[in-house]
DOZAFI-733016 format. One line per field, with one value per residue (C-alpha): x, y, z; chain; residue in one letter. Coordinates in Angstrom, 2 decimals. Layout:
% residues N
xx	X  ...
yy	Y  ...
zz	Z  ...
cadena	A  ...
residuo	a  ...
//
This chain:
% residues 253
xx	-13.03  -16.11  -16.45  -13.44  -14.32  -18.09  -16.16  -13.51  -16.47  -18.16  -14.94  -14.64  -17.90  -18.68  -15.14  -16.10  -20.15  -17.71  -15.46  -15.73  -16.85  -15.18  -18.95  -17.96  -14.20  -15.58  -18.02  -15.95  -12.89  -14.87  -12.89  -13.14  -10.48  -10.71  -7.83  -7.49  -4.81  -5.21  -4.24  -8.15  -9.68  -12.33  -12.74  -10.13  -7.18  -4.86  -3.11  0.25  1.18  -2.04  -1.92  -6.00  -8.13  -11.42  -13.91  -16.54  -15.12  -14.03  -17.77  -18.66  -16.89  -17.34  -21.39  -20.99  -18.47  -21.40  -23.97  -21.71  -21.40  -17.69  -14.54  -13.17  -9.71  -7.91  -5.41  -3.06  -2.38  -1.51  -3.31  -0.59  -1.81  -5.15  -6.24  -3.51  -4.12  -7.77  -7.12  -4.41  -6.73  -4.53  -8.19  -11.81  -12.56  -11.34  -13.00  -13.97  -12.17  -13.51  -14.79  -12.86  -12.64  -9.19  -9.84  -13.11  -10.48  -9.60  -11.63  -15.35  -17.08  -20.11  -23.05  -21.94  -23.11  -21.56  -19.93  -17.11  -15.97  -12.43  -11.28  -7.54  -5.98  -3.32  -2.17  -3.26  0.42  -0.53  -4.27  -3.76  -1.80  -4.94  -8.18  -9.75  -8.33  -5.99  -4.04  -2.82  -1.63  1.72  5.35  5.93  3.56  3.89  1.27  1.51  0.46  0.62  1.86  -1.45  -4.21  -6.73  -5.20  -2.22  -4.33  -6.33  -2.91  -0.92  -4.09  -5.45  -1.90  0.49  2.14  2.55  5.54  4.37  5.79  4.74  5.15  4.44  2.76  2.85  4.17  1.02  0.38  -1.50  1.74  4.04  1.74  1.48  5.06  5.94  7.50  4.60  2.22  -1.45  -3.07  -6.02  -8.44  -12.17  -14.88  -14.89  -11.36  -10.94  -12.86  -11.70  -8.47  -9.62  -10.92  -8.07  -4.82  -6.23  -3.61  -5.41  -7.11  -9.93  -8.92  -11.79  -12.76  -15.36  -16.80  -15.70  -14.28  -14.63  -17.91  -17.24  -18.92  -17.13  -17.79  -16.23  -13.42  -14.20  -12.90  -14.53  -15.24  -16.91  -20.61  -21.85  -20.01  -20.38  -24.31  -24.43  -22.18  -24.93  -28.17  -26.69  -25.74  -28.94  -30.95  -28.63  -29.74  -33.12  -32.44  -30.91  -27.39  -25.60  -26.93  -26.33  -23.32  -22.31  -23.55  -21.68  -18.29  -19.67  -20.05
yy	103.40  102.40  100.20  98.23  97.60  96.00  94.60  92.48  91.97  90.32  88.03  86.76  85.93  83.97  82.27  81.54  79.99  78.13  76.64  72.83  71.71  68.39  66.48  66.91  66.21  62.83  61.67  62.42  60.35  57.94  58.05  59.53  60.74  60.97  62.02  59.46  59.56  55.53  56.20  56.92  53.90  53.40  55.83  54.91  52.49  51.18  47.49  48.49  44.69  44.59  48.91  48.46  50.61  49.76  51.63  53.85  56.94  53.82  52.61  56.15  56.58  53.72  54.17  57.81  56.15  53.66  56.15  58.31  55.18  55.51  53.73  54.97  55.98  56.53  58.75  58.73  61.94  62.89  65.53  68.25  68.15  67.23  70.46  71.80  68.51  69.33  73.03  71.70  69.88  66.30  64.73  65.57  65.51  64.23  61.77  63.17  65.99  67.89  71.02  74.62  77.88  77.75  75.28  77.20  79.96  78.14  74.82  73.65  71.71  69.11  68.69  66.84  63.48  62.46  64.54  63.73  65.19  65.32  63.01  62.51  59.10  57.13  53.92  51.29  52.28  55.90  56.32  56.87  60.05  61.94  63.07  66.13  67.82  70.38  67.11  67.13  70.25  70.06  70.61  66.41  65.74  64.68  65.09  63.27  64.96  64.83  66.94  69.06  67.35  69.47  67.80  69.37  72.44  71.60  69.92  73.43  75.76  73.29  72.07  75.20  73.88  70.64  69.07  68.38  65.55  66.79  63.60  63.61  60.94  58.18  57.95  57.63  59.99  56.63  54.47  57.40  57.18  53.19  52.68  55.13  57.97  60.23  59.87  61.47  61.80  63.21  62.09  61.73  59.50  57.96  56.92  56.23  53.81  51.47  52.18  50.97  47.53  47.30  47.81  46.48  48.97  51.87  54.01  56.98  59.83  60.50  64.52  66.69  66.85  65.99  69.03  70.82  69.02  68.95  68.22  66.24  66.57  66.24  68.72  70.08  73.10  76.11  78.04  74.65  75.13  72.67  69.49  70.55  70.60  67.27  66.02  67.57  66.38  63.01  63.45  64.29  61.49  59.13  59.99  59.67  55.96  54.88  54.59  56.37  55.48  52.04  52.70  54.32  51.09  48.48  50.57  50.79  54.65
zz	5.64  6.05  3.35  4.22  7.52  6.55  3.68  5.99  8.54  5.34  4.30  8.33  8.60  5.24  6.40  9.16  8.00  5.80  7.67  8.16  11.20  12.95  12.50  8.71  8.95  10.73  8.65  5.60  7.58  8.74  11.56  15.17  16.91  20.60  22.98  25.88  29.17  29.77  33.90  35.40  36.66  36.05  33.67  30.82  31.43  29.29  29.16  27.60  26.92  24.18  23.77  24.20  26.26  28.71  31.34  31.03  28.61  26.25  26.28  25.99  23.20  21.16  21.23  19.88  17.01  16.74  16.33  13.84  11.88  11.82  13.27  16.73  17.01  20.24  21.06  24.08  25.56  29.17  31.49  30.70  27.31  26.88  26.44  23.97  21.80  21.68  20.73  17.90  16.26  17.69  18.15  17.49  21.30  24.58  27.06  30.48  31.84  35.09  33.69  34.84  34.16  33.05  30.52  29.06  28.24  26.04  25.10  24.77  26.65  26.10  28.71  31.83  32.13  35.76  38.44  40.78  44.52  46.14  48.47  50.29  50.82  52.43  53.21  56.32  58.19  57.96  58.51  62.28  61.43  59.80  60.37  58.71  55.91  58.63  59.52  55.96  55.86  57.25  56.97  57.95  55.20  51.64  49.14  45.67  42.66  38.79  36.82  34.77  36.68  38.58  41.26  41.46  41.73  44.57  46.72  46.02  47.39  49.92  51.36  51.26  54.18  53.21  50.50  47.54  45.47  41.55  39.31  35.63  33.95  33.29  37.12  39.11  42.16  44.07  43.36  45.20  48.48  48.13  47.21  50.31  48.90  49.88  52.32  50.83  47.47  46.81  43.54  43.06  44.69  41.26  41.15  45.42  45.13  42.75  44.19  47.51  46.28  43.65  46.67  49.89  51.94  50.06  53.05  52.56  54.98  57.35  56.37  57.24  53.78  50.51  48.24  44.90  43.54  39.76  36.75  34.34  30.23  27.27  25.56  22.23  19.91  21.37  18.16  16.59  17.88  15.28  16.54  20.37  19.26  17.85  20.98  22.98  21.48  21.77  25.34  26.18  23.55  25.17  28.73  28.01  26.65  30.08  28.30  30.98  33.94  32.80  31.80  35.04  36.80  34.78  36.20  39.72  39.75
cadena	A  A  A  A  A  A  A  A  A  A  A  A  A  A  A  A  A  A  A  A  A  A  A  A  A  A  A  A  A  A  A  A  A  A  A  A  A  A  A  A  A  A  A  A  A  A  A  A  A  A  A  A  A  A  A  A  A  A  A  A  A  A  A  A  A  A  A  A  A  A  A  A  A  A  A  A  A  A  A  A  A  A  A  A  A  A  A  A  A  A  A  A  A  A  A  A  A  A  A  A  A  A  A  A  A  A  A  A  A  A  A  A  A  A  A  A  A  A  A  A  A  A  A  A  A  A  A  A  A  A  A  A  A  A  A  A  A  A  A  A  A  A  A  A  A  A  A  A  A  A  A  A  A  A  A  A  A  A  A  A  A  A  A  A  A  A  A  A  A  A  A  A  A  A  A  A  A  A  A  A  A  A  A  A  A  A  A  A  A  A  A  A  A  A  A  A  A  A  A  A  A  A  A  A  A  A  A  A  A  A  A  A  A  A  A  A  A  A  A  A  A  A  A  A  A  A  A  A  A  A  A  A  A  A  A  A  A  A  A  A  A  A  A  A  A  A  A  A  A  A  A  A  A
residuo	x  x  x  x  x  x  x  x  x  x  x  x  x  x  x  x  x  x  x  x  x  x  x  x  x  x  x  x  x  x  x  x  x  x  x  x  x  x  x  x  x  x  x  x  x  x  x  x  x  x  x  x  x  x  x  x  x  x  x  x  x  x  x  x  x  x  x  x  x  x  x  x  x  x  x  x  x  x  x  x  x  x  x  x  x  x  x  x  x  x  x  x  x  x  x  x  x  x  x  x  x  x  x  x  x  x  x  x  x  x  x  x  x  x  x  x  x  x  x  x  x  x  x  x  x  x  x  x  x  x  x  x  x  x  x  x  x  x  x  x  x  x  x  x  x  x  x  x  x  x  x  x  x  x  x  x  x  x  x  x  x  x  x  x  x  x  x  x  x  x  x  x  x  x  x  x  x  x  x  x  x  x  x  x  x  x  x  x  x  x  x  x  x  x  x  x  x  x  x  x  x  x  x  x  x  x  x  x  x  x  x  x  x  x  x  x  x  x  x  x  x  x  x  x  x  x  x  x  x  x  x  x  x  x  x  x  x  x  x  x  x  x  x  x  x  x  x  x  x  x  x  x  x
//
């Protein structure tokens, strides 16, 4: 019995020191794959008349195609399923995704390279009805959402006596409060505000403090320790060359 057992223990791991890791499967390909949602300003945003994508994951990802020496490939996914597509193999990696401990179950994660905090908004004609987070969370209010974000998350623990309007993408939870059929959203610092100098009715809820300080990383296959180490040693070569913080400044983060 004994002998089996070290025997299989023997067959998993030599399978498993075997196994091709994505960094291979990319540079064989010549081709990254990277799993994108198109709908975070500025992060990655999509033009659907010309299907091409801009903002700071698109620069992101293009320099780590560059320094791969390979062609970038773009995949459009949606926050209900960026994880899962990850984890099926759908892309190599994702752009940024807050990092959780519901997604570690399950996914890896690179090093962070930014951070974000929670805010709530409204419109101009509503402003006058909050101030603090406890003036959101009532039965006369209703608080936009989409469907597999973190922000649903945060609206259904921090708002359970609010309504919540859940909307699945590609409906945007900012166009349901600035279209009027709810009154808050909540999203990061990172994504307020471009949203307030993009819709000039778009309002930042006056709080106490901002919530749920995040970092934000890339996704990766968990069990592939050899590409989340290469996506890490250039994270951090790329750091020291300025290439983020430059980055970050050309998207006014």
């Amino acid at each position: 019995m004994f002998r089996v057992i070290l025997t299989l223990f023997f067959m998993v791991f030599l399978t498993n020191a075997n196994a091709e890791s994505r960094l291979q499967k990319v540079l064989k390909s010549g081709e990254l794959r990277v799993g994108t949602t198109g709908d975070w300003d500025p992060m990655s945003m999509k033009d659907p008349a010309t299907n091409t994508y801009t903002g700071y994951d698109i620069d992101v990802m293009k320099a780590l195609a560059k320094d791969l020496g390979v062609k970038l490939q773009l995949v459009a996914t949606d926050w209900k399923t960026l994880v899962s597509g990850v984890v099926a193999g759908n892309y190599h990696m994702t752009g940024s995704a807050s990092i959780s401990p519901s997604r570690m179950k399950v996914a890896g994660f690179s090093e962070s390279y930014i951070s974000v905090e929670i805010k709530p908004f409204t419109t101009s004609d509503k402003i006058s009805r909050f101030n603090g987070w406890s003036s959101i969370n009532k039965a006369n209010v209703k608080v936009a959402a989409t469907l597999g974000t973190t922000f649903e998350k945060y609206v259904r623990a921090w708002f359970p006596k609010a309504n919540i309007n859940i909307i699945e993408a590609p409906a945007l939870q900012h166009q349901e409060v600035i279209s009027g059929r709810s009154d808050v959203f909540v999203t990061s610092n990172i994504e307020g505000g471009t949203l307030k100098k993009k819709f000039s009715n778009v309002r930042e809820i006056p709080v106490e403090a901002a919530r749920s300080p995040t970092p934000i990383a890339m996704l990766l296959p968990q069990s592939d320790q050899v590409w989340i180490n290469y996506v890490n040693n250039w994270i951090k070569v790329k750091k020291k060359k300025g290439f983020f913080s430059a980055n970050a400044k050309k998207w006014g983060l």
